[in-house]
C-alpha positions in Angstrom: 10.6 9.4 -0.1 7.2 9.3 1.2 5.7 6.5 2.9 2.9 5.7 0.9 1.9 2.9 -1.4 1.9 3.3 -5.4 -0.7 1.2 -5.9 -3.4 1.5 -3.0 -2.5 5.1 -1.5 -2.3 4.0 1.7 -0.7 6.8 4.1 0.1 7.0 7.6 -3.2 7.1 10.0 -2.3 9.9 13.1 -4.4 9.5 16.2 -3.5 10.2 20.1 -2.2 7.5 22.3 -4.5 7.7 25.4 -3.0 6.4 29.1 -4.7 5.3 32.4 -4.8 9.1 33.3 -6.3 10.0 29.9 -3.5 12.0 29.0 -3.2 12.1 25.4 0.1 12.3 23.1 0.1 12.0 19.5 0.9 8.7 17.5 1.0 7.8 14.2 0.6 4.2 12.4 2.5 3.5 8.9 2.1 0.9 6.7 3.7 -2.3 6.4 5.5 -1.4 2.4 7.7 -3.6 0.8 9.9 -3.0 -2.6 8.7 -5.3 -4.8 9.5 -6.1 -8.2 6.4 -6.5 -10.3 6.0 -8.7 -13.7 4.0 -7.3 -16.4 2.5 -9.6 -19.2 0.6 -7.1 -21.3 3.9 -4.6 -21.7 6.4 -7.6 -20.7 8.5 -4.9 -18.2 9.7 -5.4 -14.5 8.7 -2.9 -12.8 9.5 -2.0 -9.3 7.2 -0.8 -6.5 6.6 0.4 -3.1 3.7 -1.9 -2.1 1.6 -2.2 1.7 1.9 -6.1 2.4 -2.0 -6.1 1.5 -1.6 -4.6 -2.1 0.8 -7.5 -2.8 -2.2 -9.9 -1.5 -3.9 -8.7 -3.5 -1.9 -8.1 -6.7 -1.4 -12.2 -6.0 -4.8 -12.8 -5.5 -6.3 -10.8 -8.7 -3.0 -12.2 -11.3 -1.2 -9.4 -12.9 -0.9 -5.4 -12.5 -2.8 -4.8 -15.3 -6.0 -6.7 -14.3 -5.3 -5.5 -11.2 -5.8 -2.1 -12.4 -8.6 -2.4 -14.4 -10.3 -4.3 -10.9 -9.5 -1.4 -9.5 -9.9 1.5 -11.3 -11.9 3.5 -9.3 -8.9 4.0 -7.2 -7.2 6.0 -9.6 
């Protein structure tokens, strides 16, 4: 299973790790996901997701998935 949020896309973000000496080594970043359970009014399902800790900010902050997606359809 990938890493990667359903909603927002995030992905992991690869860059170098850069010491004192300027040697470089490759690192990568992931994103903070959490399985969350999701209520639907519109289609009155449960659905469950793999959702970055800011998706479900702002999936709280917006309401509900589907006015979430329709905030944000340019996304998609």
């Amino acid at each position: 299973m990938a890493r990667v949020c359903d909603l927002t896309g995030k992905r992991r973000l690869v860059g170098n790790k850069v010491s004192h000496a300027k040697n470089r080594t490759k690192m990568t970043q992931k994103p903070n996901l959490q399985t969350k359970r999701v209520f639907d009014p519109e289609s009155g399902q449960t659905i469950k997701l793999r959702l970055s800790t800011s998706a479900i900010r702002t999936l709280d902050k917006v309401g509900s998935l589907s006015k979430f997606l329709k905030k944000y359809k340019h996304m998609f």
